[in-house]
Each structure stands twice: as structure tokens, then as C-alpha cells.
C-alpha positions as CSV (number, residue, x, y, z in Angstrom):
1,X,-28.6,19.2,-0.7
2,X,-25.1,19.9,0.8
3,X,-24.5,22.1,3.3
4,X,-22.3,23.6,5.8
5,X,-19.9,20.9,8.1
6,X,-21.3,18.0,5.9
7,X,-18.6,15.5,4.3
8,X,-18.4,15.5,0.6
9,X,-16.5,12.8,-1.3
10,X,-14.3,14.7,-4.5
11,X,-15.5,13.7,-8.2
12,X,-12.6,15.0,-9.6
13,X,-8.6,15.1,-8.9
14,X,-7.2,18.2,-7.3
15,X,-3.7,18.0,-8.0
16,X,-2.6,21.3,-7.0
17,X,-3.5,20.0,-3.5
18,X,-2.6,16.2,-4.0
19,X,-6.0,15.2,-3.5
20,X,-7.7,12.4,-5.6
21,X,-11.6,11.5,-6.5
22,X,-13.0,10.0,-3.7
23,X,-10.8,11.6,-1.1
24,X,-13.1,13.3,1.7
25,X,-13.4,16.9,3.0
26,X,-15.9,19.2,5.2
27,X,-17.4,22.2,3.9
28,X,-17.3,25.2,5.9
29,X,-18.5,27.2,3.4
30,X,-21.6,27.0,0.8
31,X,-21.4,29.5,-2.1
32,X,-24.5,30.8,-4.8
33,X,-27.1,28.2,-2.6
34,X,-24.9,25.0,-3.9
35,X,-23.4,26.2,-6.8
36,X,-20.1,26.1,-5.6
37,X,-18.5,24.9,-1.7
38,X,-15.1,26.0,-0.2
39,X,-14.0,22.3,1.3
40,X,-11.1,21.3,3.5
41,X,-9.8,18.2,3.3
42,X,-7.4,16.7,6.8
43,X,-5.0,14.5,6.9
44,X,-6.0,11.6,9.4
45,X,-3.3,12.7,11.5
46,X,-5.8,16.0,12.0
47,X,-3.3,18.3,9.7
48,X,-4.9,20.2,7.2
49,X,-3.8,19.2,3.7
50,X,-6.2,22.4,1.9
51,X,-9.1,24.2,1.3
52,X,-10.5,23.9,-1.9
53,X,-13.0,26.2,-3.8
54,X,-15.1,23.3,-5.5
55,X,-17.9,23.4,-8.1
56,X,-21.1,21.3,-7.5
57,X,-20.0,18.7,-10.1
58,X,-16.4,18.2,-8.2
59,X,-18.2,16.9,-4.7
60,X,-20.8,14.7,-3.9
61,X,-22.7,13.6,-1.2
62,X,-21.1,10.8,1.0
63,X,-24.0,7.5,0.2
64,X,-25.0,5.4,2.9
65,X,-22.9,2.6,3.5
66,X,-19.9,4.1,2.3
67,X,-16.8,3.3,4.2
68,X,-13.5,5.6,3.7
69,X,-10.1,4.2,2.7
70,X,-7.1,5.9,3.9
71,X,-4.0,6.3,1.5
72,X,-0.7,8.3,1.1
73,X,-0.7,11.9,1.0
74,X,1.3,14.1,-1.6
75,X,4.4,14.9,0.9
């Protein structure tokens, strides 16, 4: 189950944002009891890149022994 301030990992490009699968973001908000999340996703550098109305089959839980992978931002 995912809720509130846990990191999901995207399933699916966002390219309205510049975000890609596997990119990272918190949920502040958890809609219809998981069907759908409202994510942000920050930039390393702490700026704020979006927030994102997701589905349940756009974010995942982050697995154990993940590691994250930074990579160039949409400018």
C-alpha cells in the first residue's frame, strides 16, 4: 500500500513534465484509498520540477535494494 510522503518510482513517461519511468517523487496526497496519488517529483538541486496527478498503474512502490540514478532534467 502507498501512502502519504512515501517515494514512488514512475511506470510511465510524463512528458508534459519531462519526467521519465523510473524517475522518483513523494506523494503528498493519496486519492479514492490508492486509486489515484498527486506526486511531486524534485530536482536534486531541491527545485521542484511538478506535481503530477498519477493513477495507481503510473507509480510503484520503491523495492528494497533499489538505488536511484540521477540524469538531466528537461530545461
Amino acid at each position: 500500500m502507498i501512502n502519504e510522503l512515501d517515494s514512488v518510482v514512475l511506470t510511465t513517461d510524463v512528458p508534459e513534465l519531462g519526467l521519465a519511468s523510473g524517475d522518483i517523487g513523494t506523494v503528498v496526497m493519496v486519492h479514492d484509498r490508492g486509486a489515484a496519488f498527486e506526486v511531486e517529483f524534485v530536482a536534486l538541486d531541491g527545485e521542484t520540477i511538478g506535481v503530477a496527478t498519477l493513477t495507481s498503474s503510473q507509480v510503484r512502490s520503491v523495492r528494497e535494494g533499489e538505488i536511484a540514478h540521477a540524469r538531466q532534467g528537461a530545461a
